[in-house]
C-alpha positions, 0 to 999 in steps of 0.5 A: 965918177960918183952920180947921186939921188937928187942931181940933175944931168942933162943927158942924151936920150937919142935913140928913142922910138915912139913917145919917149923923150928924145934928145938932150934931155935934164934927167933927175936921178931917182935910184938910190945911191946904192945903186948908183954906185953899183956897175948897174944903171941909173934910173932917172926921171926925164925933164922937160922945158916948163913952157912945153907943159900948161898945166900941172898934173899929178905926174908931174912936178915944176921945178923953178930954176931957185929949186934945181939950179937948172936955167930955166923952170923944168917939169920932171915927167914922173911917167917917164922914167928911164934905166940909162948907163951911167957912161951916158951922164957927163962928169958934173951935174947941173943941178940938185933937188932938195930933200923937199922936193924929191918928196914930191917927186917921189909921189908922183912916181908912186902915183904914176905906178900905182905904189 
């Protein structure tokens, strides 16, 4: 299985503790592919349902469903990045980013760690 920078998996978080995102949750892969190809993990960016989020932060990006082919608007939460192994991501992805809006993305990562 091949998983790229840019797709969007909906994996399973569980188990989590305290206010990490819990469930089956889209995670935008941010590590390159590098990196993905390695037998090491896949550094993601954990989504969330648009509605859940009011207003817009600067570290987070709202994604509409034309933008990730996912089904409905997400916001990646860019503050919570996760190391997940790549046996937790089903065979296909869901959805993709463009080029575009993993710049984006990728801001607010920096942003969120100071970079």
């Amino acid at each position: 299985m091949s998983i790229y920078r840019g797709e969007i998996y909906f994996v399973d978080l569980n188990p989590v503790q305290g206010r990490e995102q819990a469930g089956k949750r889209p995670i935008l892969v941010l590590s390159v592919d590098a990196i993905n190809r390695l037998p090491l993990v896949i550094i993601g960016v954990v989504g969330t349902k648009g509605k859940n989020i009011a207003r817009d932060y600067a570290t987070n990006v709202r994604v509409l469903p034309t933008e990730s082919g996912l089904p409905q608007e997400t916001v990646f939460l860019c503050f919570q990045l996760r190391s997940l192994d790549a046996t937790r991501f089903p065979q296909k992805p869901a959805g993709k980013l463009s080029d575009k809006k993993m710049a984006e993305v990728e801001a607010a990562v920096r942003y969120c760690l100071g970079l």
